[in-house]
N, C-alpha and C positions, 0 to 999 in steps of 0.2 A: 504494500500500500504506500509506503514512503518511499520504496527505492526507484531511482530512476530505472525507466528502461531506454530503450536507444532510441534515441532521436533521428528523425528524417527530414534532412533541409528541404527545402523547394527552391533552390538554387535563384540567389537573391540578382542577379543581371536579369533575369527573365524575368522574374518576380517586380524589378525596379520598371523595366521597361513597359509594360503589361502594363503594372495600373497608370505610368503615366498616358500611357494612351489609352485609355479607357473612359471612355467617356460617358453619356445619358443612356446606355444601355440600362435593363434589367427587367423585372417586370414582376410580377404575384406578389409576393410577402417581402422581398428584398430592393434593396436600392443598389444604387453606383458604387462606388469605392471613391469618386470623386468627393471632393470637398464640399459639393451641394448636397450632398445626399441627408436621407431624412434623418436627423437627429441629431447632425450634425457635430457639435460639441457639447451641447444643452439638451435638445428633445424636447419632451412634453412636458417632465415631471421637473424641468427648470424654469422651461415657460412658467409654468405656474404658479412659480414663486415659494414654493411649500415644501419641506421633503416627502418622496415619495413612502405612502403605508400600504404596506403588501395584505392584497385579500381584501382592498376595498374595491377594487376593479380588478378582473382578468388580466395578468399577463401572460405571452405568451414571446416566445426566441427559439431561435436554431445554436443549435450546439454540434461544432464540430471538434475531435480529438483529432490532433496533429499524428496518430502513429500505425503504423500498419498493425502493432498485434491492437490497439484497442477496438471496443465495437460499445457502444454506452446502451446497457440498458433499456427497454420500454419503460419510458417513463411511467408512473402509476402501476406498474406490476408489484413493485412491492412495497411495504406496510410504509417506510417513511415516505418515500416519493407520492405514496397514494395520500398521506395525511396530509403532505405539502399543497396537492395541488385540491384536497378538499378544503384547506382550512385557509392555505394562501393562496387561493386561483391561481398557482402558476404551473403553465406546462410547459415541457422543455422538447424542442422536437429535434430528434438527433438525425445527425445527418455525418454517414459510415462513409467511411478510407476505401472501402474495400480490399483493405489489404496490401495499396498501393497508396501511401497517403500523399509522396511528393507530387505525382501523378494527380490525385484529386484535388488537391488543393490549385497546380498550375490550372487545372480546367476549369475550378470554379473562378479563376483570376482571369485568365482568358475570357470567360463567358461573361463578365462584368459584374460579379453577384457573388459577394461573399458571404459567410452565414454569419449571423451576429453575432455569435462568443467563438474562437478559436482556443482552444488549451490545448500547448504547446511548451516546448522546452523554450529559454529565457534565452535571448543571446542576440547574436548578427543579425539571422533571420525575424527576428521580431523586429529590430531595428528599420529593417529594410522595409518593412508594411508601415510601419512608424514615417518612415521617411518618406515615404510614399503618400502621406498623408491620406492613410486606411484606417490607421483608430482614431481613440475617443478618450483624450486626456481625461484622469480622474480627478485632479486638484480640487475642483470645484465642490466633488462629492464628497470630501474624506472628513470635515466638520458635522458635515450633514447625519452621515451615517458612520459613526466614531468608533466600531467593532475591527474592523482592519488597523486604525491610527493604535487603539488600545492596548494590542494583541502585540500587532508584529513590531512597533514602536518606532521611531523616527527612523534611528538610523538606520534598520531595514528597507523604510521606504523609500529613504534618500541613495541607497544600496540600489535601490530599480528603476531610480530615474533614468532618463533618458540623456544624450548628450543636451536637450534644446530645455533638463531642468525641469521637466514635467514626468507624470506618473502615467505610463500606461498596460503597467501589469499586476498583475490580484496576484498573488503571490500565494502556491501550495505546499504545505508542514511546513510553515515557514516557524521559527523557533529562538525564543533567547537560551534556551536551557540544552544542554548534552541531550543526544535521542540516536537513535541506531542501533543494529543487532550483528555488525560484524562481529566475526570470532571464529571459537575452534568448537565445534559442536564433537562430542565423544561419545561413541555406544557404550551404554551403563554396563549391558550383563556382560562382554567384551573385558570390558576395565575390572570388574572386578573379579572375572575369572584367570588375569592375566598378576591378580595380586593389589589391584590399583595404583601402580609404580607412580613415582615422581614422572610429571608432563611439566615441569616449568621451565624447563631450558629446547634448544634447539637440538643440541643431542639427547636431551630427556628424549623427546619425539621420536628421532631416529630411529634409537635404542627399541623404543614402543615399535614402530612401524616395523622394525625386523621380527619380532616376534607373534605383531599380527598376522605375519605373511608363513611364519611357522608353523601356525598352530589352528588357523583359518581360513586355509587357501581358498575358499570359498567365497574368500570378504577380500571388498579393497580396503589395503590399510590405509590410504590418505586421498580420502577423495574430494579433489579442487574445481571439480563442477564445470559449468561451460567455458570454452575458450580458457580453461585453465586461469578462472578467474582467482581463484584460491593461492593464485603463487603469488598475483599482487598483492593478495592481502598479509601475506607473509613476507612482503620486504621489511612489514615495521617490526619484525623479529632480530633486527641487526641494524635497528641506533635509535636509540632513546629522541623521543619528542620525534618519530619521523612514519607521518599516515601513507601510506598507500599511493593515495592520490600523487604524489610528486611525479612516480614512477608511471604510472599507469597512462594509457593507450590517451585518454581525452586531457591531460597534463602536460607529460614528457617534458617537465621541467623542474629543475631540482634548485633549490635558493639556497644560494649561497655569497652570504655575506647581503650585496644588496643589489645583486644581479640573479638572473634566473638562466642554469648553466646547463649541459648536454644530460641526458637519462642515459646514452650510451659510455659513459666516463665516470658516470657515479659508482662509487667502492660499494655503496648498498646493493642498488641492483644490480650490482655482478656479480657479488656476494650470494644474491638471492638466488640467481639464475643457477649458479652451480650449486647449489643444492638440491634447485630442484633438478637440475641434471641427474644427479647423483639417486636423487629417489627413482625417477623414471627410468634410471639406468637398472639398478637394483630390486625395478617393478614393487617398488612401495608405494606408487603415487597411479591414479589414475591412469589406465594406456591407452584411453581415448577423449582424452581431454580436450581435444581442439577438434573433434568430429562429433561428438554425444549432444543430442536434442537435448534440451532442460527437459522433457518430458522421464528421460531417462537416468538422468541425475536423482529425480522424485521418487522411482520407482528404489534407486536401490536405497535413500536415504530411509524411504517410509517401512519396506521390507525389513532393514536392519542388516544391508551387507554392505555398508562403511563402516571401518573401526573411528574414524575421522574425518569430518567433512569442515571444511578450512573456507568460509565463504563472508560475500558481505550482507549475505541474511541467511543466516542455515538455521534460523528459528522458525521461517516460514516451514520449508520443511520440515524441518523436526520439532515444531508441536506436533504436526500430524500424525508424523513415526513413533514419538511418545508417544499417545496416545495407542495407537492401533495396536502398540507393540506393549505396553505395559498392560491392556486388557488381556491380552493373551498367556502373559506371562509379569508378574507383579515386580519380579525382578530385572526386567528388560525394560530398555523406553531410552532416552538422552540425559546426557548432564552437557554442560558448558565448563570448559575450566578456564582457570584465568591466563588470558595470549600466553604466547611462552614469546620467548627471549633469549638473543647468545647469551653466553656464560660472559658474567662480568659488568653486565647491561643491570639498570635498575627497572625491576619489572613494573613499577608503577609509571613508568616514562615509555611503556610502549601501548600505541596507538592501534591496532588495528583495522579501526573503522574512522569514519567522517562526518561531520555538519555542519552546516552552517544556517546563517541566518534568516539566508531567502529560502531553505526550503527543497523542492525538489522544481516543477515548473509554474508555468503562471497560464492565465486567463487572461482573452483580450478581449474589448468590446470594438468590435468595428464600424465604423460610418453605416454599414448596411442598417443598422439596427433602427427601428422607429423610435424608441426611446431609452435612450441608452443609461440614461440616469436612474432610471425602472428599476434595470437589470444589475446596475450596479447594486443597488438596494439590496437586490435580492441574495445576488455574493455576499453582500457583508452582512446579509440577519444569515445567510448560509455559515459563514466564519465563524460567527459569535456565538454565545453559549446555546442556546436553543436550537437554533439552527444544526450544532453541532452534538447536541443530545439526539435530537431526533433521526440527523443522519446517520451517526452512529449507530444507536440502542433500541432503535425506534420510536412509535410515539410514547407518551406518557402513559403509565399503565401496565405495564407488560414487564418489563424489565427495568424500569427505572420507575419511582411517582416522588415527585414534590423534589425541591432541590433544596441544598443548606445554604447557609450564610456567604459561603463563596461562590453560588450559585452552582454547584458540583451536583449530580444528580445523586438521588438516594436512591439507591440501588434494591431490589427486591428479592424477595428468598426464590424465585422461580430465574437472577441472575446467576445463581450458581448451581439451583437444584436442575433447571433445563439447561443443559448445556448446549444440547442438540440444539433445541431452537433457536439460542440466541445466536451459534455460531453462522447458522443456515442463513440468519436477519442481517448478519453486521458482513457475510459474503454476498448476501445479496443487494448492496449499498457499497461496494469496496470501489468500484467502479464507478460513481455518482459523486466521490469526495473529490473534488475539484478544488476547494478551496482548506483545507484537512487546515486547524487550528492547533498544532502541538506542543503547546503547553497545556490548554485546557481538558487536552483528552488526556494527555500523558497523568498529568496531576489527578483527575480524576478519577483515572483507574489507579492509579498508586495509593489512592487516599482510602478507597474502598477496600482495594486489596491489604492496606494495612492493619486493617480489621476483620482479618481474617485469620481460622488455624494455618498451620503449615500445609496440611491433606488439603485446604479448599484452596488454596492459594492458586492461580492459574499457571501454569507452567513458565509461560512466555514472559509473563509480568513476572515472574520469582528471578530469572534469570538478566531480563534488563537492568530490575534493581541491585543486582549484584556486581553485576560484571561488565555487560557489553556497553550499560548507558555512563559507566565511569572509566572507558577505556575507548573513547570516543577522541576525536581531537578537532576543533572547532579552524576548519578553512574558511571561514567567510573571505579571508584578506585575497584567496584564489579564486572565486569567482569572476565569469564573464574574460575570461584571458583570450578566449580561441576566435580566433578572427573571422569575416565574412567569406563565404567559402569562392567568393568569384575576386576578389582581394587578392593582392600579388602573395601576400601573406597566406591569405587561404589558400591557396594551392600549392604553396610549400608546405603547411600542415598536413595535406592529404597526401603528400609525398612521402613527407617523415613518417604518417600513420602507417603507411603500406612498409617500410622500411622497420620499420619498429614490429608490427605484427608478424612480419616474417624473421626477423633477427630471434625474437622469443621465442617464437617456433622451433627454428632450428638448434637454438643453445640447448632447450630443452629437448627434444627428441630425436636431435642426429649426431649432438658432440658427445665422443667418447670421453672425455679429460676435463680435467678444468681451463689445462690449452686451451681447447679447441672450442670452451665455451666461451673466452673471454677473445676468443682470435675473430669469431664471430662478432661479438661486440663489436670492437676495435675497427672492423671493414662495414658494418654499420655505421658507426660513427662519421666515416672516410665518408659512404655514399652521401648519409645523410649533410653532413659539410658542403659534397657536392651540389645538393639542390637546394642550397641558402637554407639549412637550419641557422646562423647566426643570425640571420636575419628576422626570423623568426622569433627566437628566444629577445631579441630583443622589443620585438612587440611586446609578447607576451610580458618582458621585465617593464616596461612603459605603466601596460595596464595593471598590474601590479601595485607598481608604485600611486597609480590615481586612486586605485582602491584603499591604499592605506592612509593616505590624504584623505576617504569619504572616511574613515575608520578615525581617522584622528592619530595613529598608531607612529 
């Protein structure tokens, strides 16, 4: 629900071009993408001088998701969307990628008629609709309707301004507080039939993984999920204060000092690389790591044949596998232990996962829209506490009734006695949280769960609190680095990306030695040089530095 998935541009030269030439076309429910169009920066619910109150008139908008795996929901099919649109007149009418989202999106650009909310990943391409004069600055709103200002707090939103100073994206989990579930998810019955050995160091792990491979042939001992995302999460096993992200495919910049310097030259990940060499080589590590569907990942995590899954959410998973696997057997199911760490490293200084402040993507409101001030309305009662009760838990009644003093819902004996239902309620809404508010949900369930025995306790929430939400390491000051992808800059990133995704490949699955993993580096490096990485990195160290000029830092 929080983690991002892969983003798809619509390639911002076509995108630029398109809507400047787009003129009075359009026609049924939508408008132009030109600067006349209806709603313009104001709408109706500005015209009329008042802020807008939801469920005293019908609203109605198109919603489109920017990605080819999303598809949103029938609005009204389920209990909160259905309470929304009974109690707040609003319905939401989606309109699907097909699976092709860069594709859909260029044709509705072409065809003059965009849908009026777009939610998408934050960056160039938003910029480039932005610049095109396609959205619908919020400024004006953010007094009016004070749940967005409250929540995500200034410097967040100053965080999503735009170059021209104005706000036009609604921002999702967006968070002051630690949140995430990277980590090292371990098979219980596994660990303790093997003794429960020490796991806090990098050879702790090893040492483990030969013996899972001894005594289990049947199980993977360390499995790092798709695309061998699991190995990035394990560079922050080899230097205190150092997340993931530096290293990783949408980064590929490592800071140092007050420059942002090459991923192929860093001690870390080469460090990393050969290790995982050395597992893969020794077949303790996944040996289809860079071909296995996620469908396939799920299947061995929930079964119970990884001794170790190393990811930046193996909770998703393994609640399920806990469960399924501790019904069966009361001594089987997952634990989390705390990252592990080279020898010598201080284990409270290693990072395994990421967050920051905006969150994961944002919401736009586009000039299509007939009243775009409506709809912002509706985002931010959507953000705020009710809003966020209901999308979550459902309506009042069921699983929650009456809220306390910090307006936190009070939760019901049918929230923990049904499990079934409530988990059936809050997956059939995971998809609908567009604007997710995580402080107020995190707090919320933490507040309830602490009034709990140890047996009731939810699994997922037992192990955030412990481990992965305090082993978290807050990138804000990294956001927004990656440049526009039709940019002289953006197409060296898409160089060094291909350059980089193959150099990892190969260290990991064809170098025999530590040579030959770091000789591989070394001629990455060389290529990447050759198609203006310097140049690059010094974007990226530019944006960087304005960021921490918004940070104050």
């Amino acid at each position: 629900m929080k983690n991002g998935k892969k983003a798809f541009g619509f390639g911002s030269a076509l995108l630029a071009l398109t809507l400047a030439m787009t003129g009075c076309t359009g026609g049924g429910g939508s408008s132009t993408v030109s600067g006349e169009a209806k709603g313009g920066e104001g709408g109706t619910a500005e015209a009329a001088g008042n802020a807008y109150v939801l469920g005293e008139q019908p609203l109605e908008f198109s919603f489109y998701g920017h990605y080819d795996w999303y598809t949103m929901p029938n609005w009204g099919e389920d209990k909160a969307s259905e309470w929304i649109e009974a109690n707040k007149k609003v319905n939401v009418v989606p309109i699907s990628s097909g699976g092709n989202a860069k594709q859909k999106l260029s044709t509705m650009i072409v065809s003059g008629e965009l849908p009026d909310v777009i939610w998408t990943e934050r960056g160039a391409d938003v910029e480039s609709l932005r610049k095109a004069g396609a959205l619908v600055p919020f400024d004006d709103y953010l007094d009016k309707y004070p749940n967005l200002k409250k929540w995500a707090g200034q410097e967040t939103i100053d965080m999503l301004r735009s170059e021209d100073g104005k706000l036009y994206q609604f921002p999702n989990w967006y968070t002051t507080q630690p949140n995430g579930n990277a980590g090292y998810l371990v098979n219980k019955k596994i660990y303790n039939d093997l003794g429960a050995p020490s796991l806090e160091t990098t050879d702790d792990l090893y040492d483990y993984l030969v013996q899972v491979k001894d005594k289990y042939p049947d199980v993977v001992p360390l499995e790092v999920g798709q695309s061998a995302g699991g190995v990035d999460i394990m560079t922050s096993a080899f230097a205190e204060n150092r997340p993931y992200q530096y290293s990783s495919l949408s980064m590929k910049a490592i800071p140092s000092g007050d420059t942002l310097t090459s991923v192929f030259t860093d001690d870390v990940f080469r460090e990393t690389l050969v290790y995982a060499n050395r597992l893969y080589r020794e077949k303790l590590m996944s040996q289809d790591a860079f071909t296995q569907p996620l469908e396939q990942v799920e299947q061995k995590i929930i079964t119970g044949k990884a001794a170790v899954y190393v990811a930046s959410s193996p909770t998703e998973f393994g609640a399920i596998g806990n469960s399924i696997l501790s019904e069966e057997d009361p001594e089987a199911g997952y634990i989390m232990v705390w990252p592990v760490h080279k020898e010598g490293l201080d284990k409270n200084k290693i990072f395994p996962g990421t967050y920051n402040q905006l969150g994961w993507n944002v919401s736009v409101i586009t000039k299509s829209a007939k009243d775009p001030e409506a709809i912002f309305a509706f985002l931010d009662w959507l953000t705020g506490p009710e809003g966020q009760r209901i999308s979550m838990w459902g309506p009042e009644g069921l699983y929650w009734d009456g809220v306390d003093e910090e307006e936190a819902p009070k939760f019901t004996e049918a929230f923990t006695t049904d499990t079934k239902g409530r988990d059936e309620l809050m997956n059939s809404t995971v998809n609908l949280q567009w604007v997710g508010n995580t402080v107020y949900v995190d707090n919320s369930k933490m507040k309830f769960e602490s009034t709990l025995p140890e047996d009731k306790k939810s699994w997922e929430t037992k192990w955030q609190s412990e481990i992965t939400w305090k082993t978290q390491y807050d990138t804000t000051e990294f956001v927004n680095l990656n440049p526009a992808g039709d940019s002289s800059e953006g197409i060296i990133e898409q160089s060094v990306g291909e350059i980089y995704e193959k150099a990892k490949a190969q260290a990991i699955l064809n170098a025999g030695s530590e040579e030959e993993v770091l000789a591989i580096l070394d001629q990455a490096e060389k290529d990447a040089q050759q198609v203006g990485y310097a140049q690059l990195l010094e974007y990226k160290t530019q944006k960087w530095k304005e960021n921490l000029e918004k940070l104050g830092r």
